[in-house]
C-alpha positions as CSV (number, residue, x, y, z in Angstrom):
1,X,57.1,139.9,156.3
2,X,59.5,141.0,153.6
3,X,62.2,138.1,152.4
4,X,65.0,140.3,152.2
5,X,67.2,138.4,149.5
6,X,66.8,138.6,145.9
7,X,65.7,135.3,143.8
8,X,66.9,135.0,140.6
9,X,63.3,135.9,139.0
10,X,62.6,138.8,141.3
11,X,63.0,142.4,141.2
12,X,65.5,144.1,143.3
13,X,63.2,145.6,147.0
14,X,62.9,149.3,147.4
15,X,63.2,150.1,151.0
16,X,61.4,152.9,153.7
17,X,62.0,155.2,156.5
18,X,63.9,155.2,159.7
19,X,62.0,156.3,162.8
20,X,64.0,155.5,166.2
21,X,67.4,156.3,167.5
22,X,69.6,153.6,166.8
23,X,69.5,150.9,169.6
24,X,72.4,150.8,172.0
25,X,75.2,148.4,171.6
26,X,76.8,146.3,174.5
27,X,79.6,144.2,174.5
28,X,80.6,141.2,177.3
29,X,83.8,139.0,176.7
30,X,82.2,135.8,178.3
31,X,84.0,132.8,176.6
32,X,81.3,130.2,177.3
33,X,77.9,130.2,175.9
34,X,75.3,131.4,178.7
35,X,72.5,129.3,179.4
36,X,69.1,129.8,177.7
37,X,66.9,132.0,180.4
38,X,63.8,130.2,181.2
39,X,61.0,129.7,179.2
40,X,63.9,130.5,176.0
41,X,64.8,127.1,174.9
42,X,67.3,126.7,172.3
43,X,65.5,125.6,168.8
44,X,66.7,125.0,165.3
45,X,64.0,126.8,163.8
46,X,60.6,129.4,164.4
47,X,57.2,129.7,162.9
48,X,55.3,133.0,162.9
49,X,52.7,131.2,164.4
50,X,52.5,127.6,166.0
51,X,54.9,125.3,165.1
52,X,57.7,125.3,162.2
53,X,57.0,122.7,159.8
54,X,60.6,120.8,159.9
55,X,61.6,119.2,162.3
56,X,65.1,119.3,164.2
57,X,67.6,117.1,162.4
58,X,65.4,117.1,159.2
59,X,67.5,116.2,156.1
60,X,66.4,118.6,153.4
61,X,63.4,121.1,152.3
62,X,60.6,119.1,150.8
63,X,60.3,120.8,147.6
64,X,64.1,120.5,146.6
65,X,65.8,117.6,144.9
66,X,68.7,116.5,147.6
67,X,70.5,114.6,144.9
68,X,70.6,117.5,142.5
69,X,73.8,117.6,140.7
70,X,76.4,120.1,141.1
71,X,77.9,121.8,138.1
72,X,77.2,123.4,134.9
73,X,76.7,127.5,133.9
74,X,73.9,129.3,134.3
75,X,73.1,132.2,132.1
76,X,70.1,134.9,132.8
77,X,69.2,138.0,131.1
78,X,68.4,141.9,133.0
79,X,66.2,144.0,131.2
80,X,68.1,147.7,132.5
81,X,70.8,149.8,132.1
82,X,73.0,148.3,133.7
83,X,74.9,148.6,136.8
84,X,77.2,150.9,139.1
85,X,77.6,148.9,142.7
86,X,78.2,145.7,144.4
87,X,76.4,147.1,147.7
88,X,72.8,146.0,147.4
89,X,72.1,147.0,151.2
90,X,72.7,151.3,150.6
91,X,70.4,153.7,148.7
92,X,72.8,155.1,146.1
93,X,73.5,153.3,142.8
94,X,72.1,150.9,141.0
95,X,73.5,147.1,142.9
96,X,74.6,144.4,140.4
97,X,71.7,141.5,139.6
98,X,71.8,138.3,142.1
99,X,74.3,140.1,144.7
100,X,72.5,140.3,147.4
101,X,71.4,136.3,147.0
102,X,74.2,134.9,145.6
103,X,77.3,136.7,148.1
104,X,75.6,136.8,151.1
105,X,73.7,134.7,153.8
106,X,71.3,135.2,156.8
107,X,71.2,134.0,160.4
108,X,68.6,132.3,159.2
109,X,66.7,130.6,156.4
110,X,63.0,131.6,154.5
111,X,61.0,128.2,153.8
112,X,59.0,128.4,150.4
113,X,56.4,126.2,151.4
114,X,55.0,127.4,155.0
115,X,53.3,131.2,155.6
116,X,56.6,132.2,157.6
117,X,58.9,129.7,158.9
118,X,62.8,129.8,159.2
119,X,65.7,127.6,159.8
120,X,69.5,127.7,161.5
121,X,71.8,128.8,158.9
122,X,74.7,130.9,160.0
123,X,72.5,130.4,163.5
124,X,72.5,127.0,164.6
125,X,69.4,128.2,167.0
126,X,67.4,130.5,168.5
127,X,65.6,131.3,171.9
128,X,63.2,133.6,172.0
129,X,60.8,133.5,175.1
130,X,57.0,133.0,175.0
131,X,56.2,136.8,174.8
132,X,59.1,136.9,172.2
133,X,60.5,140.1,174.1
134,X,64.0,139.2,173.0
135,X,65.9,136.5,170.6
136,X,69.4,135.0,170.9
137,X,70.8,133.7,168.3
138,X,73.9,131.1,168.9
139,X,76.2,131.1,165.7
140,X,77.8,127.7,164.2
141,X,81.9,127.5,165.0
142,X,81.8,126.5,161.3
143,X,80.2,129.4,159.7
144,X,83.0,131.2,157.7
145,X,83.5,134.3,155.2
146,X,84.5,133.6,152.0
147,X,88.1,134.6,153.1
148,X,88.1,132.2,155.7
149,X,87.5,134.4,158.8
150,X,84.9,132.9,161.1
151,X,81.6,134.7,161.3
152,X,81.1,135.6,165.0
153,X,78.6,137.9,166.8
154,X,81.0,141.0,166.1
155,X,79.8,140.8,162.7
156,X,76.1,140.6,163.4
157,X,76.7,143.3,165.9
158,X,78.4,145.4,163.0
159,X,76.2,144.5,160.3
160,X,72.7,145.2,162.6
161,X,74.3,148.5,163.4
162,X,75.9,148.8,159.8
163,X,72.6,148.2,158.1
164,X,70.5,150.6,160.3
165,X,72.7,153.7,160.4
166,X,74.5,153.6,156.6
167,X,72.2,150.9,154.9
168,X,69.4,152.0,153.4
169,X,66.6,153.4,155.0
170,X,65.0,149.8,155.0
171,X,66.8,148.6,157.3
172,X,66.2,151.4,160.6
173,X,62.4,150.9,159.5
174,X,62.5,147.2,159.5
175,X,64.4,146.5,162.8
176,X,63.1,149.9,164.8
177,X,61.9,147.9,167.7
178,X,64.7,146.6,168.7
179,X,66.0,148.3,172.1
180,X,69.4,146.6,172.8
181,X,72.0,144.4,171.3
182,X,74.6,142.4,173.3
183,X,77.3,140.0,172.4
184,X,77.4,137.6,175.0
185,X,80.4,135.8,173.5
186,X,81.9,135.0,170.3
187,X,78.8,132.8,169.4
188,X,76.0,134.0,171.2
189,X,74.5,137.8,170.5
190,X,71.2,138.8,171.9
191,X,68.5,141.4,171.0
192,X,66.1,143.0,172.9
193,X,62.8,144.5,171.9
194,X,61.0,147.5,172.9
195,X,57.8,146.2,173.7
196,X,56.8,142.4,172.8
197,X,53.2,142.7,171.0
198,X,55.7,142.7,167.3
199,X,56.1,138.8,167.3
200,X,58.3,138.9,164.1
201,X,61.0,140.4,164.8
202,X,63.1,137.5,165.9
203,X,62.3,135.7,162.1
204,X,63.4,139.0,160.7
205,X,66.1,139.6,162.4
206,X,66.7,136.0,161.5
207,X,66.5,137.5,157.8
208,X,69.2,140.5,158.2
209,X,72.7,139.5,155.9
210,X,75.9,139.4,157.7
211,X,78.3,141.4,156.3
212,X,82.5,140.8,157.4
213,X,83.6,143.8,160.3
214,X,87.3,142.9,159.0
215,X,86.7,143.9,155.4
216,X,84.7,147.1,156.2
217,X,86.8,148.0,158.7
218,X,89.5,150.3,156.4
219,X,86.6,151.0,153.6
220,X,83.8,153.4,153.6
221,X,80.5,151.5,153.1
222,X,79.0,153.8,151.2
223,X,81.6,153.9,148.6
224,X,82.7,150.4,147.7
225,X,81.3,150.5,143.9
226,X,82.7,147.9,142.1
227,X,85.3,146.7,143.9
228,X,84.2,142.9,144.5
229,X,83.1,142.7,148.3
230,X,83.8,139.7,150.6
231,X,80.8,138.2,151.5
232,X,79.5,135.1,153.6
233,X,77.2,132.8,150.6
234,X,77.6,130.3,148.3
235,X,79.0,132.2,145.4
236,X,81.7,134.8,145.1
237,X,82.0,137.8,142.2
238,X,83.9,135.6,139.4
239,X,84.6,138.5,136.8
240,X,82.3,141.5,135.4
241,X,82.0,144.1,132.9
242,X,81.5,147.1,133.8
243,X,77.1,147.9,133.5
244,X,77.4,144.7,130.9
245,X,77.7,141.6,132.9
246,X,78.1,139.8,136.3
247,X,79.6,136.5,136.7
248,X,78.9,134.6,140.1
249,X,81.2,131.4,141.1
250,X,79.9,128.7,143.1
251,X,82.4,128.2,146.6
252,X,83.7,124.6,146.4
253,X,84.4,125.0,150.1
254,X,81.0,126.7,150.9
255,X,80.9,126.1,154.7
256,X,77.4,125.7,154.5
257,X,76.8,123.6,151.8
258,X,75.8,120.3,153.8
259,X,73.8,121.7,155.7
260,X,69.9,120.7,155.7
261,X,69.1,124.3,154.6
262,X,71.2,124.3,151.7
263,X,71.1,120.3,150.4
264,X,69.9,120.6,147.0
265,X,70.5,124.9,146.1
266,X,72.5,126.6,144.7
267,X,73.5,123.8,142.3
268,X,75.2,125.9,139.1
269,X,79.4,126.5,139.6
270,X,78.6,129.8,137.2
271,X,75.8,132.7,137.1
272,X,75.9,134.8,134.8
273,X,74.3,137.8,133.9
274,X,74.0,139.5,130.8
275,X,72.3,143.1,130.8
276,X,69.9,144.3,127.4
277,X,68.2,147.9,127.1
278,X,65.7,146.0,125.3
279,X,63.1,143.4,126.1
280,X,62.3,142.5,122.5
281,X,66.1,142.1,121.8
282,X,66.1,139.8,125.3
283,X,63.1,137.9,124.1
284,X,65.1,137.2,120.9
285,X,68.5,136.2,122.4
286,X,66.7,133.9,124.6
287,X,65.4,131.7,121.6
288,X,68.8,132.2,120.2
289,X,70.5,130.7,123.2
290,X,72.3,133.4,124.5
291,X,70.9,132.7,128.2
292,X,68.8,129.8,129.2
293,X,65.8,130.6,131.8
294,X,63.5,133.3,131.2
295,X,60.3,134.7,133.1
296,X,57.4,136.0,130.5
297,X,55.8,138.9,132.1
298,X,54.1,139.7,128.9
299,X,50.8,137.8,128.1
300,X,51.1,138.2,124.1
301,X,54.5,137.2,124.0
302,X,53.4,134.4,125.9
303,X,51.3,134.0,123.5
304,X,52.7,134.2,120.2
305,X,56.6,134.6,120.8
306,X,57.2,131.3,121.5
307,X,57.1,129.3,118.3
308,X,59.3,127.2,116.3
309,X,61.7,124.0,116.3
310,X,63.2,124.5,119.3
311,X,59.9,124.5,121.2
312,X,58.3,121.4,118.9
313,X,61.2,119.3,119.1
314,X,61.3,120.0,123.7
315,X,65.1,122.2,122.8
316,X,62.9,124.7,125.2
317,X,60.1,124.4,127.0
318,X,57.5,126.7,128.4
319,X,55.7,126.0,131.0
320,X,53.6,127.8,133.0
321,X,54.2,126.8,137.0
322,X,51.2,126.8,139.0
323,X,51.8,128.6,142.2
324,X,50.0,129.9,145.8
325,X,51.7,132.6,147.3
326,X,49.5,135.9,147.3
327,X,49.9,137.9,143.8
328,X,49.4,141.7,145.5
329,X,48.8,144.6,144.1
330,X,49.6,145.7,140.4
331,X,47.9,149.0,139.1
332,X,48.0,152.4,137.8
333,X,49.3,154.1,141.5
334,X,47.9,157.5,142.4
335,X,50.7,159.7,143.7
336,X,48.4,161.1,146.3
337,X,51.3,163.7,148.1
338,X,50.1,165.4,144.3
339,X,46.8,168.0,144.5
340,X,45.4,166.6,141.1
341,X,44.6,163.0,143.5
342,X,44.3,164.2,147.3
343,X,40.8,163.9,146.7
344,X,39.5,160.2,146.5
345,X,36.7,161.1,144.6
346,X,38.8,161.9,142.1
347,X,41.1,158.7,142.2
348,X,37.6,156.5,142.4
349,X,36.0,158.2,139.3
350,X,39.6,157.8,137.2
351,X,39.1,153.7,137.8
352,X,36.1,153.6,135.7
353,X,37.8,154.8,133.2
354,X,40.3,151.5,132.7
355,X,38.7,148.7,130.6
356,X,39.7,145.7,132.0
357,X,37.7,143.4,129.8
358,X,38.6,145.3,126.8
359,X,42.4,145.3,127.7
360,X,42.6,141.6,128.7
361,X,40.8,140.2,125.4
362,X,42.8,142.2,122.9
363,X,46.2,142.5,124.7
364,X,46.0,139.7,126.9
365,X,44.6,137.1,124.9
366,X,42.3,136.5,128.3
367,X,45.1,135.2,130.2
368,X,44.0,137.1,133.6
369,X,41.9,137.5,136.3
370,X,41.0,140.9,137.8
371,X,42.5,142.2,140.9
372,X,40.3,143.3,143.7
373,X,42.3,142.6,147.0
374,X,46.1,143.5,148.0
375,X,46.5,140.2,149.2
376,X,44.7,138.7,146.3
377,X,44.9,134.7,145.7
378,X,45.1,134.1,149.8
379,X,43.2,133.5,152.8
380,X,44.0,137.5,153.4
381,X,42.1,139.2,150.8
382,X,39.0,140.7,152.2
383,X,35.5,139.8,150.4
384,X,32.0,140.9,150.2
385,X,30.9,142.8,153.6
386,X,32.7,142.7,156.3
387,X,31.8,140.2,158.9
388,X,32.3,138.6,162.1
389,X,36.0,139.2,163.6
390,X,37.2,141.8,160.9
391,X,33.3,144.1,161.5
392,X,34.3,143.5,164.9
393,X,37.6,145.4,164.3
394,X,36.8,147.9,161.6
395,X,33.9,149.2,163.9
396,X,36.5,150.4,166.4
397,X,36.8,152.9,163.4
398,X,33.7,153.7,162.1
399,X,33.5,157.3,162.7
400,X,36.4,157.6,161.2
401,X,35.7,155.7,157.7
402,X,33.6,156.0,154.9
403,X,30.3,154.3,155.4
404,X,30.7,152.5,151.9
405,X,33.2,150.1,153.9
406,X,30.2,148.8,155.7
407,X,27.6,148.7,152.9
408,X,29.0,148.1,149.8
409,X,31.4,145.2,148.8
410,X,34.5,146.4,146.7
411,X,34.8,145.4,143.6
412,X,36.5,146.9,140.6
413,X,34.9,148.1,138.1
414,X,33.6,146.6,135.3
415,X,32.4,146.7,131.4
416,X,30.7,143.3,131.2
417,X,26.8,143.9,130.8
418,X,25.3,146.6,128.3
419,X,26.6,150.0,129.5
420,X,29.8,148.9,129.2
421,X,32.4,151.6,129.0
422,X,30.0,154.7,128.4
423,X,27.9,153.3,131.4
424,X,31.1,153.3,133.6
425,X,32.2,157.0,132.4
426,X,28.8,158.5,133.4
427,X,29.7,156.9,136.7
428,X,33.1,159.0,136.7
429,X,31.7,162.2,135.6
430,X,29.2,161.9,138.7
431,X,32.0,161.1,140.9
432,X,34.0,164.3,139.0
433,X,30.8,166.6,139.8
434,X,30.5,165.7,143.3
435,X,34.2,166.5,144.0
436,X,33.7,170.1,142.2
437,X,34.8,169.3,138.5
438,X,32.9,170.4,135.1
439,X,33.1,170.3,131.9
440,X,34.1,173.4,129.6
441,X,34.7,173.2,126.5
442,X,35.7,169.8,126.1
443,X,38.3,170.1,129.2
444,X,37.4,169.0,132.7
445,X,38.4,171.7,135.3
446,X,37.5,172.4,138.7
447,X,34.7,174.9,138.9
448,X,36.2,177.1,141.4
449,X,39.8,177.1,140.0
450,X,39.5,176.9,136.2
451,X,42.5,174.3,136.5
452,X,42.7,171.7,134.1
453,X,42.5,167.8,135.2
454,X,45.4,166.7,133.5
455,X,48.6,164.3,134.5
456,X,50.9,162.5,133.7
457,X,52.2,159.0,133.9
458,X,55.6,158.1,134.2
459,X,56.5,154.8,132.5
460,X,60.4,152.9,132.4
461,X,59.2,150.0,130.0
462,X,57.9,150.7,126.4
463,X,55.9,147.7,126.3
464,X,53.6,149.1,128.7
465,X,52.3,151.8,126.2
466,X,50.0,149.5,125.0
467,X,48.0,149.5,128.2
468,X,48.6,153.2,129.0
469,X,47.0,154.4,125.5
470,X,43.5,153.1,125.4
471,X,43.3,154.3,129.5
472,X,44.4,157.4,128.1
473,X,42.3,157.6,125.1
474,X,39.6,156.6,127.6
475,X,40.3,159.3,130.0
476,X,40.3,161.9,127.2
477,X,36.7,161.4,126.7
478,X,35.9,162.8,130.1
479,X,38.3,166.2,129.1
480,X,41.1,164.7,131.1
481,X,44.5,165.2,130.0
482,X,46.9,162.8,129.9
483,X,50.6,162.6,129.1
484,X,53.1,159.3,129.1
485,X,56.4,159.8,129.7
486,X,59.1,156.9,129.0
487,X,62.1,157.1,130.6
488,X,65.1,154.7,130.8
489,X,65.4,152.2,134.0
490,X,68.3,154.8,136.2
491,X,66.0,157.4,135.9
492,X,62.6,156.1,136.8
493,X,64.1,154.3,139.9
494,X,65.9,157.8,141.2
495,X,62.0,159.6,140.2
496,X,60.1,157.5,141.9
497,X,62.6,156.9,145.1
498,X,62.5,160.6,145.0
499,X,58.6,160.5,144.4
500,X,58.9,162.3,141.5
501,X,55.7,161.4,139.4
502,X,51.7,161.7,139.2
503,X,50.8,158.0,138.4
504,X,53.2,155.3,137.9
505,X,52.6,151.5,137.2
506,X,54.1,149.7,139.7
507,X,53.1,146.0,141.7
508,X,53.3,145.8,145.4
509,X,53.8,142.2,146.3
510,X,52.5,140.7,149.6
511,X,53.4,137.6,151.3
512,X,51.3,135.0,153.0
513,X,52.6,136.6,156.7
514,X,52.4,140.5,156.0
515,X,54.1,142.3,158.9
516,X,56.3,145.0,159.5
517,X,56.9,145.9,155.7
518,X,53.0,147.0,155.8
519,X,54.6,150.3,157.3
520,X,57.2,150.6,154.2
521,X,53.8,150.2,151.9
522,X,51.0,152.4,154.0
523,X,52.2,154.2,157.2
524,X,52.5,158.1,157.6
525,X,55.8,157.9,158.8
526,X,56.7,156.9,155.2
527,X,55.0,159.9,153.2
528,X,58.2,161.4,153.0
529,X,60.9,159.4,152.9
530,X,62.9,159.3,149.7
531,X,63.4,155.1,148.9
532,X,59.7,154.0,151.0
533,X,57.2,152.1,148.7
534,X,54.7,154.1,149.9
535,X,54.4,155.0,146.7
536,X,51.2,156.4,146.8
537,X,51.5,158.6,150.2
538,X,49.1,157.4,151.9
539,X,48.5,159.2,155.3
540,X,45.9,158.0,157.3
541,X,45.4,157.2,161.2
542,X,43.0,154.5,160.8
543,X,45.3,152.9,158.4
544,X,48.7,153.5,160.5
545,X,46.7,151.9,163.4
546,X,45.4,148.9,161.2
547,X,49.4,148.4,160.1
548,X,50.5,148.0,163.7
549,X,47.6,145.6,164.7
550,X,48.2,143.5,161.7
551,X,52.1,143.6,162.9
552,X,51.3,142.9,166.6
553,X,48.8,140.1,165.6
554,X,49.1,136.9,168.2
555,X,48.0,134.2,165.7
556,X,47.2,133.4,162.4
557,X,43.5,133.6,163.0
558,X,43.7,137.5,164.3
559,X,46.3,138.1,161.9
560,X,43.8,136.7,158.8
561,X,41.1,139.3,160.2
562,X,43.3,142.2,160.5
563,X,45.1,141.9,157.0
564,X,41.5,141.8,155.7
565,X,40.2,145.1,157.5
566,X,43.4,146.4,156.5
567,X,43.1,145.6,152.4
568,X,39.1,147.0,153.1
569,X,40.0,150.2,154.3
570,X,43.0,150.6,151.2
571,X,41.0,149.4,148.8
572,X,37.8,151.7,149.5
573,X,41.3,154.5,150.0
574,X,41.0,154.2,146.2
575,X,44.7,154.5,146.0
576,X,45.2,152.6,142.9
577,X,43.7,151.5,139.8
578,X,43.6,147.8,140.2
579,X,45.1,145.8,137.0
580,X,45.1,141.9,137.1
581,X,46.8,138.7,138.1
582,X,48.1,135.7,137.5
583,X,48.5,132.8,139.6
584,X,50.9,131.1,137.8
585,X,54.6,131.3,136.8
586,X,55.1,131.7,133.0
587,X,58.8,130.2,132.5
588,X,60.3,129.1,129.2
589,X,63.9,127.4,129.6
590,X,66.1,125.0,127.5
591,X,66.0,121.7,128.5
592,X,69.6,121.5,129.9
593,X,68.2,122.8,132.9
594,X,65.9,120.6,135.2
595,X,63.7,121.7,138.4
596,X,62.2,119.3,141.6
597,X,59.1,117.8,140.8
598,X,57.7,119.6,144.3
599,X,57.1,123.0,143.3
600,X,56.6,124.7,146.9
601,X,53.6,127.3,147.4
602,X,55.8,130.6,146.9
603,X,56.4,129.1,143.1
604,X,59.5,128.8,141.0
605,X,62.7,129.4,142.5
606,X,65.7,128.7,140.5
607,X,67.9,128.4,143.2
608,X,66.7,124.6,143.4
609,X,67.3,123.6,140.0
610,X,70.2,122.4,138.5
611,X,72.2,121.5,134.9
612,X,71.9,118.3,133.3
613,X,75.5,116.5,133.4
């Protein structure tokens, strides 16, 4: 499961490949709703598995205040070159911070504190049968456009079919199974699936934004730049400049603001957006109160940085926000479409040569934990051998796998103990033997070839240098050579949408109810789509089959054990070099701004906080 809507801490979601035709659209004129079809009764809201959480009629989220007030300005900070677009949902450009969030709502709503359970929003219900083969979705009379025009299931039809044909490539992925659509009135649209073992689709269909027909109708979607769109949320496009800033104004006549799914969000009448080329220069405008709420991603500014009156006296506090939603994957990714890492052996011998230990003491001040799982801090990360269920399904396989899956418990490695580093590097120059490197005067180069080991790694943030360097320096020591190339934020997105690159850094993020974005991250039928996060390329049967059992999973048992075989197999895949994790949120903010005292599992989301009066 991939929530498709931007928070206001979160990066913005790269998107993969289309693989079916697009699914025919029908049309029926019928003026009163048609009855649910048996065994499809009507509900406000869906779990992935057994029951949602909320029940019909309930007042309000638990982890949101209900009582927060309205009013006051919010003001956050982008670390990128700006901006060129106000169309978050198509490949080209660079969208505006927030938009996607902030303009435009779903059928239905994500809950932050269940594994994957939504509500009625611009759906009042649902009705999905048992085998979830289809899902109708009745629309509320009262949902509205921020022009006014009622949101009916014309515009679903046209968004689904707007989304999967000119969106980008996301979207065809995402919603390939479905077969059919029909409006069966102005209220009331149905899809149907093309084969029923894919029990999420009607939750993400539930997630897909619902764009206006009317407003699109005389425009080329493709092409809107920045002209301000009309969208269906809670805040409109107040004024901009141009790559600089964004300004978002809270709807005093939101339809939807009453509504249990909304009581307490979206709380601020302004966001604002400021963009800086520099994260030092942000860091410093923060303190200065230029914007109020700022995420740390950097462990020694965490550190160090945040010093003085302001944070004595309480004028901003920091505070770090536990949190248990699974962290993923960050690490040095292996471009694997490239010859220098086709072969594994290769890729596994370059992970002994990144000193974790070393790197979190001295950069990190030891603020982190390893990563050793793709679904690490959850019930999904796989552990020690494989037992029980998840042997049961990786055996299906075992011809077809290395034997190390079955015999040897993944861990990354490590320089705790008294080889250290120079133990781990005689590990990697075995690994570079046995894949058909040597050693020739000081350069490693494959013994049939002559050709250098060397690559490069493609960096967009300068602060990263510091981690690069010693891998670097550490790499050199076994002959390899290794470049770092910094380029600015435009650039890196178009290189590695275009997969442009030998190793980049990059973090995969995982939720707790992985499901049909697994084939954007791992499946064959990404390798060569420009915009996939399969940033790696990884191209393997075994894994494309894992990816669709973890997808067609029944229940949250099966689906445990498969997500677990799955991270197995990538991990041994040796696709990345595994960095570390935290399982907290590191937020600094000044004290104007207040936040529930619930903080759900998923962690901090500022849509649920609000401005002191």
């Amino acid at each position: 499961m991939t929530i498709i809507r931007t928070v206001s801490s979160l990066t913005a979601v790269f998107s993969f490949l289309a693989l079916l035709a697009t699914p025919s659209i029908v049309s029926a004129s019928s003026s009163a709703p048609d009855a649910p079809e048996p065994g499809a009764q009507a509900v406000h809201g869906m779990a992935m598995h057994g029951e949602p959480k909320y029940p019909e009629g309930f007042s309000h989220f638990d982890y949101i205040n209900p009582d927060a007030p309205k009013g006051g300005d919010l003001k956050m900070a982008v670390v990128a070159n700006g901006f060129d677009s106000f169309n978050p949902f198509d490949i080209r450009g660079v969208a505006a911070a927030g938009i996607s969030n902030y303009l435009y709502d779903t059928l239905l709503e994500y809950s932050a504190d269940e594994p994957f359970s939504m509500y009625g929003l611009i759906a009042e219900s649902l009705e999905t049968p048992e085998d979830r083969s289809y899902v109708v979705f009745n629309l509320r009379q009262s949902a509205r456009f921020q022009d006014g025009v009622p949101i009916t299931a014309k515009d679903v039809k046209f968004s689904f079919e707007t989304l999967t044909t000119k969106g980008h490539p996301f979207y065809r992925n995402y919603y390939a199974d479905v077969s059919k659509v029909t409006i069966e009135n102005d209220n009331r649209i149905r899809f149907d699936f093309q084969q029923t073992s894919n029990r999420e689709l009607p939750l993400i269909l539930g997630q897909m934004p619902i764009l206006p027909a009317h407003y699109w109708k005389d425009r080329e979607f493709g092409d809107n730049g920045l002209t301000p769109p009309v969208g269906s949320g809670a805040y409109r496009i107040g004024s901009f400049e141009a790559g600089r800033s964004i300004v978002y104004e809270r709807l005093d006549d939101y339809w939807a603001k009453d509504l249990a799914v909304r009581k307490g969000r979206f709380n601020f009448d302004k966001i604002r957006y400021d963009y800086y080329t520099d994260e030092t220069v942000a860091l410093e405008a923060f303190k200065a109160g230029s914007f109020d709420f700022r995420v740390e991603t950097s462990a020694k500014n965490w550190a160090t940085a945040y010093t003085g009156d302001r944070f004595d006296n309480g004028t901003i506090i920091q505070e770090a926000i536990e949190h248990h939603r699974p962290t993923g994957m960050q690490g040095f990714v292996f471009n694997t479409r490239k010859e220098v890492f086709s072969d594994p052996r290769v890729r596994e011998a370059l992970t002994y040569a990144f000193d974790f230990e070393w790197t979190n003491k001295n950069l990190f001040y030891g603020q982190y934990a390893r990563t050793n799982s793709y679904f690490e801090n959850s019930e999904l990360a796989s552990t020690g051998l494989p037992s029980g269920r998840e042997l049961n399904i990786l055996e299906q396989y075992r011809g077809q796998l290395d034997e190390d899956i079955f015999t040897k418990p993944f861990k990354a490695p490590s320089t705790d103990g008294r080889q250290g580093l120079r133990g781990n590097l005689r590990t990697a120059i075995g690994l570079l033997r046995s894949a058909g490197y040597e050693v020739r005067d000081g350069k490693m180069v494959h013994a049939e070839t002559g050709k250098p080991l060397k690559f490069e790694v493609l960096l967009s943030q300068k602060t990263f240098e510091r981690v690069v360097l010693p891998f670097k320096n550490n790499l050199a020591r076994l002959g390899i050579e290794v470049s770092v190339r910094l380029v600015d934020s435009n650039q890196y997105v178009q290189r590695v949408r275009e997969f442009d690159f030998d190793m980049i850094t990059q973090s995969i993020g995982q939720s707790d109810s992985p499901g049909n974005e697994q084939r954007e991250y791992w499946h064959s039928s990404t390798v060569g789509a420009n915009g996939s996060r399969n940033y790696a390329g990884v191209s393997d049967p075994v894994v494309d089959q894992l990816v669709n059992l973890v997808i067609q999973a029944p229940n949250r048992e099966e689906l445990v054990q498969r997500t677990r075989a799955l991270d197995r197999v990538l991990l041994h895949g040796f696709y990345v070099v595994p960095h570390w994790h935290l399982a907290k949120d590191r937020v600094a903010y000044w004290s104007h701004l207040k936040h529930p005292e619930t903080t759900p599992k998923n962690g901090t989301d500022l849509d649920n906080w609000w401005a002191k009066p």
